[in-house]
C-alpha positions in Angstrom: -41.4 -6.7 -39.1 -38.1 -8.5 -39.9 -36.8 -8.6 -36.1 -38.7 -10.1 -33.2 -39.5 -9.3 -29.2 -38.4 -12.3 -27.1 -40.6 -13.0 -24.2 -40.1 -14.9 -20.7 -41.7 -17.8 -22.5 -39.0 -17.8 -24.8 -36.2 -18.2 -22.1 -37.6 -21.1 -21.0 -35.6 -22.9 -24.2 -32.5 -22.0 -22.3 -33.3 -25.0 -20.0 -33.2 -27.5 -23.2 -29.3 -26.1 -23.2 -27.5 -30.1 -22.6 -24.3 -28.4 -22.1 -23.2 -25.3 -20.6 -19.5 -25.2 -21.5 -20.8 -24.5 -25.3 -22.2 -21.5 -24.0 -19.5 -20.6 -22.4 -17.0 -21.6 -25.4 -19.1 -18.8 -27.2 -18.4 -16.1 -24.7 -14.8 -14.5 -25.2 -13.0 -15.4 -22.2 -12.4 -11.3 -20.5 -8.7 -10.9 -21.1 -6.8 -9.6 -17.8 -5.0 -6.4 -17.5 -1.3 -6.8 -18.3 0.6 -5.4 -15.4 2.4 -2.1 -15.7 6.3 -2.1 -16.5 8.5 -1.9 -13.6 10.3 1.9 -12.7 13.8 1.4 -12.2 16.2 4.2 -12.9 19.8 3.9 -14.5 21.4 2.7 -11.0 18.2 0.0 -10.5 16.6 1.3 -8.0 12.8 1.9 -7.5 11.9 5.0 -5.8 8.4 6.5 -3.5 7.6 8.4 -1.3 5.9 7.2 2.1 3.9 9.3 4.7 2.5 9.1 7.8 1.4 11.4 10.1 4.0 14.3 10.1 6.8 12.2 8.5 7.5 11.9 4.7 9.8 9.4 4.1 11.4 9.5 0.7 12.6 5.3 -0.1 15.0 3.7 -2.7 14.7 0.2 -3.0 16.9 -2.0 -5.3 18.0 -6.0 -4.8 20.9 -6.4 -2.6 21.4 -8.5 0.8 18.9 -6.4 2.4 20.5 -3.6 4.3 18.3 -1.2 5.5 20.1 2.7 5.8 17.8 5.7 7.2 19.3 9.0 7.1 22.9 7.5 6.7 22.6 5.6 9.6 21.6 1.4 10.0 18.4 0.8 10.7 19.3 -0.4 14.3 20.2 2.8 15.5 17.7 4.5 14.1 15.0 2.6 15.5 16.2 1.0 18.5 13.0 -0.4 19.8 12.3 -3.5 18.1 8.6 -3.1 17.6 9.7 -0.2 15.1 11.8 -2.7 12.8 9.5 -5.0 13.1 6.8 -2.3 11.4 9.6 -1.6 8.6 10.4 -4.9 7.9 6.1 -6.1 7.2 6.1 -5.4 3.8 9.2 -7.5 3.0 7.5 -10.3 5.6 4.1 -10.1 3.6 5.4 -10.2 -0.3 8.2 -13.2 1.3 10.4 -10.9 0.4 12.7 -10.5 3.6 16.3 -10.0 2.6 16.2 -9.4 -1.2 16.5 -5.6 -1.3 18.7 -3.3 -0.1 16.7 0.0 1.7 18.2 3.4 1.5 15.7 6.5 2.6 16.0 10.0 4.4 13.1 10.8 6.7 12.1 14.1 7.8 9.1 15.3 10.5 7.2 14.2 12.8 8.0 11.7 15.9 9.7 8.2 15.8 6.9 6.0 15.6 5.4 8.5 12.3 8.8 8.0 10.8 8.6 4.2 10.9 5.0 4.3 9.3 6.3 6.3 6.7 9.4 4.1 6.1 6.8 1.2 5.6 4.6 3.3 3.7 7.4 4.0 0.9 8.8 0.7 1.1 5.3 -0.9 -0.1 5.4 1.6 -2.4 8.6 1.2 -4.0 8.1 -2.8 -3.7 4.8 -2.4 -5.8 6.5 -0.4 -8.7 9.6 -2.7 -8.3 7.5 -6.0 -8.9 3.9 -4.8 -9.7 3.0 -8.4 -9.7 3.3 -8.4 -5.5 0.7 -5.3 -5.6 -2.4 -7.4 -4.6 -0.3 -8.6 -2.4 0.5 -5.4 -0.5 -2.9 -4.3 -0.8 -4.9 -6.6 0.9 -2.3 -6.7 3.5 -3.0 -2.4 3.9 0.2 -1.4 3.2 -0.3 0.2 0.3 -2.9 2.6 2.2 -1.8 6.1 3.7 -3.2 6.5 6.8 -4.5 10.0 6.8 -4.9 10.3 10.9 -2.8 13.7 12.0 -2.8 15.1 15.0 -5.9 17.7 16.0 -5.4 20.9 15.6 -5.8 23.1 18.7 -8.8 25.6 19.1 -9.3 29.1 20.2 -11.3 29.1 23.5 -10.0 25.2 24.4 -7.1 24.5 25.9 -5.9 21.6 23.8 -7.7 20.6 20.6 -11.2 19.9 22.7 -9.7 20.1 25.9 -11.3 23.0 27.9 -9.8 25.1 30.8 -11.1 23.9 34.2 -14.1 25.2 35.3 -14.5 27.0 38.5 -17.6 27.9 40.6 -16.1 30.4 42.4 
């Protein structure tokens, strides 16, 4: 009997409340979650590993004028189509981070265009263990997201993945 049941009638005194910033001085404030340390090895550099499709793409990103090297070549060569470098360079474009760090990777498998999505993939990566604080960043944009889509694989019976052989009447 020492302890009460309160009843809907009994919220109705919340109403009488003049102000509700003293409520809400009462409540603790939730604290945020302090972002994790930066991963930067002995030579600065930030390191992940990007995939996409066939490719894995393995990234090292420190600060530097931003010169971008893929399998000890420039970035140019590598990708001559500019749509490619474009793709590369969106992470950079999204955090407004475009010629602040220097790109070294080695990719292996699959065509050109996986590659390039792979590259990107690892750059966000390494970017978002560089400077955690540009992770919602990357995030929203869908960088941060591997893109599981790989090719079919081909079935007995068919002559491609669902492709079947031609039919003939006769």
């Amino acid at each position: 009997m020492a302890e009460e049941t309160k009843t809907l009638a009994d919220l109705k005194d919340l109403k009488d409340l003049k102000d509700l910033k003293e409520v809400a001085e009462t409540v603790a404030p939730a604290e945020e979650a302090p972002l994790p340390e930066p991963k930067i090895d002995a030579q600065g550099r930030s390191y992940a590993t990007g995939k996409r499709k066939n490719a894995v793409a393995r990234v090292w990103i420190k600060p530097g004028p931003g010169k971008i090297g893929i399998n000890g070549r420039d970035v140019e060569t590598y990708f001559a189509r500019p749509v490619l470098r474009m793709l590369i360079n969106q992470p950079f474009h999204a955090a407004s981070r475009e010629g602040q760090y220097d790109v070294v990777c080695t990719v292996k498998g699959g065509g050109l265009s996986g590659q390039a999505g792979a590259v990107r993939h690892g750059i966000s990566k390494a970017l978002s263990i560089f400077e955690p604080a540009l992770r919602p960043v990357l995030k929203k944009g869908g960088f941060l997201t591997r893109d599981a889509r790989v090719v079919e694989r081909k079935k007995y019976g068919k002559r491609k993945a669902r492709r079947s052989f031609q039919f003939s009447k006769r």
